[in-house]
C-alpha positions in Angstrom: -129.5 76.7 44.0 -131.3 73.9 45.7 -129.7 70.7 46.6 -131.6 67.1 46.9 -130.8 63.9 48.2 -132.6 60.4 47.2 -131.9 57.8 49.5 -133.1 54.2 49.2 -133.3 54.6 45.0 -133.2 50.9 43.5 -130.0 49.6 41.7 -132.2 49.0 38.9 -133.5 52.8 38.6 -130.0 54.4 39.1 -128.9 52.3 35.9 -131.6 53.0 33.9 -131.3 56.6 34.6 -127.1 56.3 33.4 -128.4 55.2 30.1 -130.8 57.3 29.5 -128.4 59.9 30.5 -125.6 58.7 28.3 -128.0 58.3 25.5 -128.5 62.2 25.9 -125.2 63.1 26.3 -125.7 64.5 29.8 -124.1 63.7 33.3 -126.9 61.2 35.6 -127.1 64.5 37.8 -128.0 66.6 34.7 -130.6 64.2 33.4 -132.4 64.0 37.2 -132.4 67.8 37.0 -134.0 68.1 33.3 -136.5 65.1 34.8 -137.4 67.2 37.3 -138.3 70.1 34.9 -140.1 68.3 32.3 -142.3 66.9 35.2 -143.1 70.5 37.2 -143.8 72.2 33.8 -146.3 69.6 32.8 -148.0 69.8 36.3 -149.4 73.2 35.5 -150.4 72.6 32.4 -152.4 69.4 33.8 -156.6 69.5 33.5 -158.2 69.6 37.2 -160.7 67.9 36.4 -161.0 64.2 36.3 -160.2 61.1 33.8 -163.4 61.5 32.4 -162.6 65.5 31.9 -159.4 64.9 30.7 -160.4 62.6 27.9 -163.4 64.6 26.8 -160.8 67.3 26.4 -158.7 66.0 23.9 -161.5 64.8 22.0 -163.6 68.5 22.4 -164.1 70.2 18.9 -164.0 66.7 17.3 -167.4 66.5 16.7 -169.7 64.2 14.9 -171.3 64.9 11.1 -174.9 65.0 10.9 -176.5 61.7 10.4 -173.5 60.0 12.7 -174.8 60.7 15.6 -174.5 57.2 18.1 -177.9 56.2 19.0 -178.3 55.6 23.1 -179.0 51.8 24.2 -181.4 51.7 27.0 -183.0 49.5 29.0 -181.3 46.3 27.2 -182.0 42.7 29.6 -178.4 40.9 29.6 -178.9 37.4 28.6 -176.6 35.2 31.5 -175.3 32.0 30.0 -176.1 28.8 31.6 -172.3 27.0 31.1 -174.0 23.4 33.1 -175.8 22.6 29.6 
């Protein structure tokens, strides 16, 4: 197996990671390593796209009834406030 070393990691990260790992019953080194997996599995599994492609995809096969359809707003003139009256 592979070995890392973090160097440099804030006070403030290596305790939060102790309680987290207490909280799950699991040395600090064990909870870094299950981290570590969570993250590279979901990397795979992550869209290529964009934001824009990523949100549209949890929202695809949604879908609007007839008759709810959102009307498009064009060419509307924005009214600037004058705030010196």
């Amino acid at each position: 197996m592979a070995q890392l070393l973090v160097r440099n990691l804030e006070q403030s990260v290596k305790a939060k990671l102790q309680r987290r790992a207490k909280r799950h019953g699991r040395s600090m080194e064990e909870e870094v390593r299950e981290i570590l997996r969570d993250v590279t599995k979901q990397e795979g599994s992550r869209p290529q796209g964009g934001l824009g492609s990523e949100i549209a995809s949890l929202f695809r096969g949604i879908g609007l009834r007839p008759g709810e359809e959102i009307p498009e707003i064009r060419d509307i003139k924005l009214q600037i406030p004058d705030f010196e009256e």
